[in-house]
N, C-alpha and C positions, 0 to 999 in steps of 0.2 A: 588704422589707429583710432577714429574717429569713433568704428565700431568698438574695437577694446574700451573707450573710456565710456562711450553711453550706461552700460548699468553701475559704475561709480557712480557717475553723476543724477545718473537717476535712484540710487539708492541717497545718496547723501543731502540730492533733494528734495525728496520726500521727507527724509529725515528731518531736515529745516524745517518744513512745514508742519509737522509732526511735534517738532519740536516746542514752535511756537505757540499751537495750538494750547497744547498740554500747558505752557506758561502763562496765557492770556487766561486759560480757566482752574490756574492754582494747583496744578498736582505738581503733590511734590517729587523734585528730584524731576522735573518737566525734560531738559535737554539731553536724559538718556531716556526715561520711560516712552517718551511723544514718537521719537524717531526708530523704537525698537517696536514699538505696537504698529507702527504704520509700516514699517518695511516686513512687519510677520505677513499684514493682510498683502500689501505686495506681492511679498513671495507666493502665499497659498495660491491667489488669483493669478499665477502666469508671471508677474512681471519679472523682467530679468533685472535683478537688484545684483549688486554686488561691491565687496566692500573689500579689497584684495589682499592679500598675508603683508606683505609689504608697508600699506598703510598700517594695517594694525601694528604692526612691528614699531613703529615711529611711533606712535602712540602709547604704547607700554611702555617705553624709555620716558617717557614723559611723566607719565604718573608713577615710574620709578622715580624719578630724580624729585616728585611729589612728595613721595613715601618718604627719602632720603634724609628731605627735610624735617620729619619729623622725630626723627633719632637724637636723642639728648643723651647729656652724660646721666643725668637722672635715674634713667634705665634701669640703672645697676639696682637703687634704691628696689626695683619692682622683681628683683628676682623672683622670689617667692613665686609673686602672682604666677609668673611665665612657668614655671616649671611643674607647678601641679596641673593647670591648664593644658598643658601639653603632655604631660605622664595620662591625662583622661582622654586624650584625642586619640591617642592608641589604643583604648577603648571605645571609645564613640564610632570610630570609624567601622572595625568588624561589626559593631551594634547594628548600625542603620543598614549598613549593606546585606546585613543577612534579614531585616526586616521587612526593608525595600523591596527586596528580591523575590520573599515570602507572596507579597502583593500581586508584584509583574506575573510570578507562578500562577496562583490562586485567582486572581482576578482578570487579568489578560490574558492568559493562557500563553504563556511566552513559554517556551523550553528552560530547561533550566541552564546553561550558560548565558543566554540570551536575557535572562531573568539576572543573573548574577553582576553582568555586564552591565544591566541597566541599572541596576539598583549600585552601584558601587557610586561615591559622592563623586565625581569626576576621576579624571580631566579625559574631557570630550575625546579627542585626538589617540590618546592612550588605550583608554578602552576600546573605543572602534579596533582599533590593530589588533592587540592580544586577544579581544573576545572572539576578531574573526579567526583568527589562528586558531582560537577554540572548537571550531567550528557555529559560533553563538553568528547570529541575525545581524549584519554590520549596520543593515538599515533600522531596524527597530533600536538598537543600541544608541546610535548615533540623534534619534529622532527624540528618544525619551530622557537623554543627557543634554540636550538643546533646551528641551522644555523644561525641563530641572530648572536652568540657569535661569530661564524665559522668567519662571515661577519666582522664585527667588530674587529674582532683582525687581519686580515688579511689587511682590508684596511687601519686601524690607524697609525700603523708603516709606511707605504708608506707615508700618507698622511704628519706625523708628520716631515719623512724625507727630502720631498720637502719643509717645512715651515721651516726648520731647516736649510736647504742650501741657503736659499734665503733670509735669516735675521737672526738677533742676537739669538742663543743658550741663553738659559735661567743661571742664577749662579748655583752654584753647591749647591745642595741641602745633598748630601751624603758625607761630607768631608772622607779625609782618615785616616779609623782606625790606621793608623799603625801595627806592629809586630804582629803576635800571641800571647794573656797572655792569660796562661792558667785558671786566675782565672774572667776576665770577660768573656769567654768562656764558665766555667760553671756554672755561675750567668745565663748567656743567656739560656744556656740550660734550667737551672730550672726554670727558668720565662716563656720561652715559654709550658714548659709542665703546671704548674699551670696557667698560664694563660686560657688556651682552659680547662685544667678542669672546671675553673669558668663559661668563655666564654659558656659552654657547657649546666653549671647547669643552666645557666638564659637564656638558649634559646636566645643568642646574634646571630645577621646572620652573616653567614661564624666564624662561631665560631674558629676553630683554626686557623684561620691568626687573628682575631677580640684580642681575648686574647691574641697571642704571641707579637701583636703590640701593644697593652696597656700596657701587661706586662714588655717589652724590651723598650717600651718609658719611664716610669717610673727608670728605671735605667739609661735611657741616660740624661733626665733633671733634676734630684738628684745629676749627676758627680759622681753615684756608677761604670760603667763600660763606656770603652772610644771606646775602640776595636769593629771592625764590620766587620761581614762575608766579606769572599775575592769575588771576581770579581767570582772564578767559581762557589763558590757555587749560584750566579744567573744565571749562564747559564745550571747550572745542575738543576735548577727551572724551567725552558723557557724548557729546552729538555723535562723534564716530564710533564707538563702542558702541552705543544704544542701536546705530542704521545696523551696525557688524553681525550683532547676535539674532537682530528679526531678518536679514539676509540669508540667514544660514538653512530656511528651508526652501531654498526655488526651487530644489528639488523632489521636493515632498508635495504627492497629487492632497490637495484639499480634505478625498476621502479618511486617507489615511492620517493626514493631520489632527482632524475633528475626532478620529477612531480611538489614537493613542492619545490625544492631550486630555481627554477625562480622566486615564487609568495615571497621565503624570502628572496632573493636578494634584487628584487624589494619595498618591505616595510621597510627592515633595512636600502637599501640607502633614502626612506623617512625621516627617522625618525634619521638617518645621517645629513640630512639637518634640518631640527627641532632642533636636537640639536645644531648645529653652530647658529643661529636664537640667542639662550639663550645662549651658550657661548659669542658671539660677545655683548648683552647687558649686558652683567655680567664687561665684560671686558671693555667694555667702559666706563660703570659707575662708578666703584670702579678700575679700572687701572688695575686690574690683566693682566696678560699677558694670552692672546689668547690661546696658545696650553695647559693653563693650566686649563684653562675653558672649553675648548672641548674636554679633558679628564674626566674630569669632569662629565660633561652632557653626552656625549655620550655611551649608555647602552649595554654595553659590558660585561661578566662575571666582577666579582668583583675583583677578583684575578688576570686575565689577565689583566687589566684596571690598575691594579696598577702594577704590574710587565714590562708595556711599561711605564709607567711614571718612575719607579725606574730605567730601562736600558735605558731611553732617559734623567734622573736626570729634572724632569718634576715636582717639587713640589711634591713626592707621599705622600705626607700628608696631603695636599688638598683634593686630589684627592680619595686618599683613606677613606676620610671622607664621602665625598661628596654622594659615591657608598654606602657606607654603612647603608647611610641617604636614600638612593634610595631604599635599600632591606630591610630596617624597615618599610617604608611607605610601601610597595607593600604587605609583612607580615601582614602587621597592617589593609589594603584596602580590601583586595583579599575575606577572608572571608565573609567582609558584600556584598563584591558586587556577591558572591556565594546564599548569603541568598536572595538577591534579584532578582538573577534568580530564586531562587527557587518558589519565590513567586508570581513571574510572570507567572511561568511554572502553577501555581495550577490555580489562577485566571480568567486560560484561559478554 
């Protein structure tokens, strides 16, 4: 037992320290970026980090029930916005991925499922499966949708901090719960646990944030519970999630790390600019504000995407709509465009 827990422990704290570093010298968005840069070099260098499905699980429910809270009746008011935004993500999405893909081809020399798999905007876990089924690279696939995320949650915070100091902060999207009550507390609780049961039986993506955010929204615009998690339990979300994502390569030699994170630098900052493209006409059209469309578009894990919009109070219910419209269609895509490498592969 003592062995099973040593690389949590040693993942989460390094993470700590990572953490704090990052906050003692002002970067921002410190308690996820500190612990996910320090558990990359970890991993690269040997160390056995690890951060287990389980923890993460408990943690998604959390920043579900985050999310949950920021569901107003208001909402309604913004249909507009929501619905052109999302009629364009059904193009955004074939966009980048046959861009992307164009790159991993042409520049890494990746095969072409291999190339398709990587370049598709997520989700991690989905594409590994079907691109292996493809016959596509499960390692290369898996190592270049890491770094996407890696990419992405590293530059967003920067980017959103400089738009943030240089013009209007966005209203508060997260009003303050007030006091601890101990019985919307554990209304919360039971909501986010049945929720991710549901979320789970109908195969919804990112199921335990997906259902504790349905679930916990349902009680916030009912005016059954008023109270919302305090400030640490998001930073004790951003610490775990940040160690979670730099743990994800122990398995990746150094070599190969250093080989492929230039060629997904270099595509994720494409598809970086692709997305501000589609956020800036989303925004112009229907008035939304900028940084909440480029949160938006910009294809970053699901959960870290909404966890910078809930710590910058960035619309994350936009936002977290938006991603989850992203990892339905990619679900929903992925397979027929697996069947049709397959049937190109025989053709030939």
């Amino acid at each position: 037992m003592r062995k099973g827990f040593a690389p949590i422990a040693m993942s989460l704290g390094v993470g700590a320290v990572g953490g704090a570093v990052f906050s003692v010298i002002g970067v921002p968005l410190a308690w996820m970026l500190g612990p996910m840069v320090v558990n990359i070099v970890a991993s690269v260098r040997g160390a056995p980090v690890l951060v287990p499905h389980g923890v993460r699980v408990i943690t998604l429910c959390v920043i579900g029930v985050f999310l949950g809270g920021s569901f107003s009746p208001d909402l309604l008011d913004r249909v507009g916005e929501w619905a052109l935004s999302l009629i364009l993500m059904v193009v955004f999405i074939p966009l980048i991925t046959v861009i992307a893909s164009y790159y991993y081809r042409r520049f890494a020399q990746f095969d072409g499922p291999t190339a398709m798999f990587s370049g598709a905007p997520g989700t991690l876990t989905a594409m590994v499966i079907i691109g292996g089924d493809s016959g596509a690279d499960e390692r290369m696939i898996a190592l270049t949708q890491g770094l996407r995320v890696v990419v992405v949650v590293f530059l967003m915070p920067l980017i959103v901090t400089l738009a943030m100091s240089t013009g209007p902060s966005s209203a508060s999207f997260l009003p303050d719960g007030g006091p601890f009550n101990m019985l919307d507390g554990g209304l919360l609780l039971v909501a986010a646990a049945l929720g991710f049961a549901l979320a789970r039986a109908f195969n919804l993506p990112a199921s335990a944030m997906t259902g504790a955010m349905i679930a916990s929204a349902a009680l916030y615009l009912t005016g059954s519970v008023s109270w919302r998690p305090p400030d640490l339990a998001l930073w004790v979300c951003l610490w775990i999630l940040g160690s979670a994502i730099g743990s994800r390569f122990s398995t990746v030699t150094a070599q190969t790390f250093f080989r492929v994170s230039r060629h997904a630098i270099a595509a994720t900052a494409i598809v970086i600019g692709v997305s501000a493209i589609f956020a800036w006409a989303v925004s112009s059209i229907t008035g939304a504000a900028f940084l909440t469309t480029l949160l938006s578009f910009t294809p970053g894990g699901v959960a870290e995407m909404c966890l910078i919009a809930i710590a910058f109070d960035i619309d994350p219910a936009f936002v977290a709509v938006h991603h989850l419209v992203r990892i339905a269609i990619l679900i929903t895509a992925a397979p027929f465009a697996a069947k049709w490498i397959a049937s190109r592969a025989t053709s030939r």
